[in-house]
N, C-alpha and C positions, 0 to 999 in steps of 0.2 A: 446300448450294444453290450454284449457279454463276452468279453476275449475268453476264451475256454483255455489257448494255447497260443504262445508266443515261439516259433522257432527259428533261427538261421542253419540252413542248411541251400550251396551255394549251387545242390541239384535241383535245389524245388522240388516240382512235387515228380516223383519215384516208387519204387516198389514200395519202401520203407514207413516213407510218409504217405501214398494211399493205402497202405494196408494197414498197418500201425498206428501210427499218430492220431489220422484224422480219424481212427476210431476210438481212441484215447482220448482225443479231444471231445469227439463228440456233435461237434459243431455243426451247423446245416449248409456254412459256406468257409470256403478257403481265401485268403485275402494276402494274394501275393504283392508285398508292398518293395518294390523294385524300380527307381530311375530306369535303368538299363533296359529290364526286362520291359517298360510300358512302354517305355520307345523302339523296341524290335520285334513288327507284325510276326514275323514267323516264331521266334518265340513263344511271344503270345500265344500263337495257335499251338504250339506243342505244347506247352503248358497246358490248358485248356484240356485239350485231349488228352492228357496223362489221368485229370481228375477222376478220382472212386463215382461208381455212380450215385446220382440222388443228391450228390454236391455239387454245389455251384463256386463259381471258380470267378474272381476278377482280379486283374491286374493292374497296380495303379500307383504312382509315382508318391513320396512320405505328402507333401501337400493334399494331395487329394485321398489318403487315407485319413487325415484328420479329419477334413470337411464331411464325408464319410461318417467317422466315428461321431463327430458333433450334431448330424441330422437325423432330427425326430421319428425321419420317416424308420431309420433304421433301428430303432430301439428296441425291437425285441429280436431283435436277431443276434446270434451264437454265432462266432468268428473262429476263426483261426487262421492266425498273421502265419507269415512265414517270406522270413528274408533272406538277401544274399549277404548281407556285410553288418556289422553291429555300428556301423554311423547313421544309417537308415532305423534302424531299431531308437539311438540316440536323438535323430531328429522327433520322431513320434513323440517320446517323454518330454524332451524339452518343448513340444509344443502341449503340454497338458494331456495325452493320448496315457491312462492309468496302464500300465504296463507292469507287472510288480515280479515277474520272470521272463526269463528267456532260458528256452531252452536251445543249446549249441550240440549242433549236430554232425555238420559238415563244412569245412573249409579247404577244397583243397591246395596240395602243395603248388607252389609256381614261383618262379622266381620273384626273391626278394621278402616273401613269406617264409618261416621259420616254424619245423613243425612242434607241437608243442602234445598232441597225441598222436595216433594212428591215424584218427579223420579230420583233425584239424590245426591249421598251419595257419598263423599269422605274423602282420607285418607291425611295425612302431605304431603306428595310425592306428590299427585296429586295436592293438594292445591297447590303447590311450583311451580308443571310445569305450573299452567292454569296462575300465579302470571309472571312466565318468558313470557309466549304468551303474556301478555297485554301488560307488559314491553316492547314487540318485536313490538307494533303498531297491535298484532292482538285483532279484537274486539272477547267480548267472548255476544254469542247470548243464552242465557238462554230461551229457550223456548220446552214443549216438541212435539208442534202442530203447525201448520205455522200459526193459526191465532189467537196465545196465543200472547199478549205483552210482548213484551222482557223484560226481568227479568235483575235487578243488579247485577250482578254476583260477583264481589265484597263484595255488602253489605251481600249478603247470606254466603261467607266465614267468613266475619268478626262477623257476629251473632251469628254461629255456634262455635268460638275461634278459627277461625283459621288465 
């Protein structure tokens, strides 16, 4: 399997990311990898129905993105993950899933989240997992447009105290 594009953005998929990304990416399928979202049918179905056309679109909890990623049958296929939270993006790497970016797109503000740009606000937890992805070699790509300059993901934690 070929991740073309890794991104959290906690709208899924939208204007931005079916018109933008996943042409950026390139990819033939979208691979929404969300606890939350695989366990809420009607989600799902929005989700689904958001998709660009010609793409294929599943939605499936970090376990079953692995098993996924690990089967044969799926190896010639072009991906593009796309998550809500960076502890989901964490469980993926820690189970051997090669992930070597993320791009950060969308979080938004809600209580107990601290904003740290315009489109993205987090909490101690999530500060802690994007801090373990660097740690792991993955770059974090702060951008919320593909033709924005990548942002220091870092120094935007570190401004905000975290």
């Amino acid at each position: 399997m070929q991740i073309k594009l890794s991104r959290i953005d906690d709208r899924l998929i939208h204007g931005q990311v079916a018109t933008v990304w996943a042409k950026e990416a390139g990819a033939k399928r979208i691979i929404v990898v969300s606890k939350e979202v695989a366990n809420d049918e009607i989600r799902k179905t929005l989700v689904k129905q958001a998709a660009p056309p010609g793409i294929k679109v599943n939605i499936v909890t970090p376990e079953k993105a692995v098993k996924v990623y690990n089967n044969p049958k799926y190896a010639d296929e072009s991906v593009f993950y796309l998550f809500t939270n960076p502890m989901e993006v964490l469980e993926l790497v820690e189970m051997q899933v090669p992930i070597t970016s993320i791009n950060i797109g969308g979080m938004q503000f809600k209580t107990g989240r601290t904003q740290i740009t315009k489109a993205v606000s987090v909490d101690q937890t999530e500060a802690d997992a994007f801090r373990k992805l660097e740690a792991a070699g993955v770059e974090l790509d702060l951008r919320v447009v593909a033709t924005d300059p990548k942002g220091n993901f870092e120094e935007k934690l570190k401004e905000a105290g975290f």
